[in-house]
N, C-alpha and C positions, 0 to 999 in steps of 0.2 A: 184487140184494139178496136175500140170502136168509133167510125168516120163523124165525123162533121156535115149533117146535113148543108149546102149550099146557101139554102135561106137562113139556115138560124147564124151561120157566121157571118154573115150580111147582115144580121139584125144586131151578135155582137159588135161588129163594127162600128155600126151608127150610135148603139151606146156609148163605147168606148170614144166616139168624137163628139157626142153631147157633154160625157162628163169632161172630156180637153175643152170644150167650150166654154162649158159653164165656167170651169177655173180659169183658162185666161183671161173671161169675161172680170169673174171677181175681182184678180190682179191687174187688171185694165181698170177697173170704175175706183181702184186705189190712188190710183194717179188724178182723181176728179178731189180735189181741196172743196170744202161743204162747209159753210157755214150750219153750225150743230142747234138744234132747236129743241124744246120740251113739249110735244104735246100734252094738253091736261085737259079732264074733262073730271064735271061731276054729275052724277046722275040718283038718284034714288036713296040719299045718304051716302051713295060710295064714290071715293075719288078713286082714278088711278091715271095711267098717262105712260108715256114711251119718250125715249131719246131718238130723235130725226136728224137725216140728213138730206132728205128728199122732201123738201120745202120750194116750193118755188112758187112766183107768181104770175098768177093767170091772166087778168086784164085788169085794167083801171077802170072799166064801168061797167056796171058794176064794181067797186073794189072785190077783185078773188082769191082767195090763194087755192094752191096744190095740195095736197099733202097725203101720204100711202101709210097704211098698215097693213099686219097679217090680216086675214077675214077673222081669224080662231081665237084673238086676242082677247083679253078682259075690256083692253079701252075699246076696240071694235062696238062692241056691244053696247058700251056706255053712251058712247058716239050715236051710233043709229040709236040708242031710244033716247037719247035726251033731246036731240035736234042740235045740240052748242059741240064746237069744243076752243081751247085758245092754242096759240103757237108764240112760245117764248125762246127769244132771240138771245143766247146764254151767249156772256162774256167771259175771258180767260179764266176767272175768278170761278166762274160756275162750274168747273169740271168735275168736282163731287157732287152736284146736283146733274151734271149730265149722266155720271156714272150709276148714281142710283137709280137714275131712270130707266137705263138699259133694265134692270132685274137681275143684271149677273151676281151680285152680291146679294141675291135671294129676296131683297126685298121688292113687298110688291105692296098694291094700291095706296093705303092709306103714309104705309113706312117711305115711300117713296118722295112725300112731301115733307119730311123730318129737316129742320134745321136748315129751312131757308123761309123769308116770311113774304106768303102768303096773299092776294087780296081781288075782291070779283067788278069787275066793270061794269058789270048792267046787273040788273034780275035773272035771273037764271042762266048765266054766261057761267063760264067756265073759271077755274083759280087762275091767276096771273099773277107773276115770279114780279114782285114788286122792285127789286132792283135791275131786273133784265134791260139787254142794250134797248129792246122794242118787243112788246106784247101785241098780238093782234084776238082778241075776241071776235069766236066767229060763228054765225051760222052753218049746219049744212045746209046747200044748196043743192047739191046732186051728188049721189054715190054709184060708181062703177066698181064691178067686181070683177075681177083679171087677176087666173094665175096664181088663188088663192090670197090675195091682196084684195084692198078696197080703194078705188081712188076718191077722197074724200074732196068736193070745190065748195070749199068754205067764202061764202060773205063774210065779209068783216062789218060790223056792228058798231067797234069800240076800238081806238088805239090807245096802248099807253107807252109814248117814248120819254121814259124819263133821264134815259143816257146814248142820245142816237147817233152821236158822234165817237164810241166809242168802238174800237175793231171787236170784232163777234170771234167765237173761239170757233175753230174751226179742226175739220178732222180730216186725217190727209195721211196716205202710207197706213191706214191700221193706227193709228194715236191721234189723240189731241192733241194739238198745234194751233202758237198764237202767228199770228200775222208777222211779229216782231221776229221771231225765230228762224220765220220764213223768208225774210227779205236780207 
């Protein structure tokens, strides 16, 4: 039988309450209701883009928002070389344009903008979800990397609200969820 050096079960341990952390944590930030957003960017002939719930905003003057992705991603990269990207603000109706965006049904950059239309705010801004609650076209401004993520503070350039009074779909428990469902 052979013992358990002293230290390396101390080091098990602290794993074994990093991984209890991490998963409380996950089942803890379930309970945080998100309004759901698309980022999109286009860069070198190539689009692609992610479903967000870590949108938030920065200050009014500047206009800034927040917004995180992985470092390793496609949009990552599109992001840092193009300088743009936009954040659309998806309403109930969007939830198969949120879900393509995830990637889980295998599509990616171009397939990802399929059957919903399309349209650019400025010159070299990013696509913006034409019927979305609110679009924000945006510069980076400064990118931080933490933790294998990038924190992207995007200038806004351009707004496009062409439905801003409308509840935004939101994700909340592991599903999308409307407001209406919720109250």
């Amino acid at each position: 039988m052979n013992a358990i050096d002293p230290n390396e079960q101390g080091a098990l341990q602290a794993v074994a309450t990093a991984e209890q952390l991490r998963r409380q944590f996950t089942q803890a930030m379930r309970g945080f209701a998100s309004a759901v957003a698309v980022i999109t960017v286009a860069h070198g002939g190539q689009r692609s883009g992610y479903t967000a719930t870590s949108v938030s905003s920065f200050c009014a003057e500047p206009p800034t928002v927040l917004v995180s992705t992985k470092e390793t991603s496609s949009s990552a990269a599109l992001i840092t070389g193009s300088g743009r990207f936009a954040v659309n603000l998806l309403a109930p109706r969007h939830k198969a344009v949120a879900q393509r965006f995830t990637g889980f049904g295998g599509e990616t950059g171009e397939q990802r903008y399929a059957g919903a239309d399309w349209l650019q705010l400025s010159p070299g801004g990013a696509p913006v979800l034409r019927d979305s609650v609110v679009a924000l076209d945006c510069s980076v401004d400064e990118v931080m990397a933490r933790h294998g993520h990038l924190l992207l503070f995007g200038r806004v350039r351009a707004i496009h609200a062409p439905q801003p009074e409308q509840p935004p779909l939101l994700y909340w428990q592991g599903a999308y969820q409307s407001m209406e469902a919720l109250l």
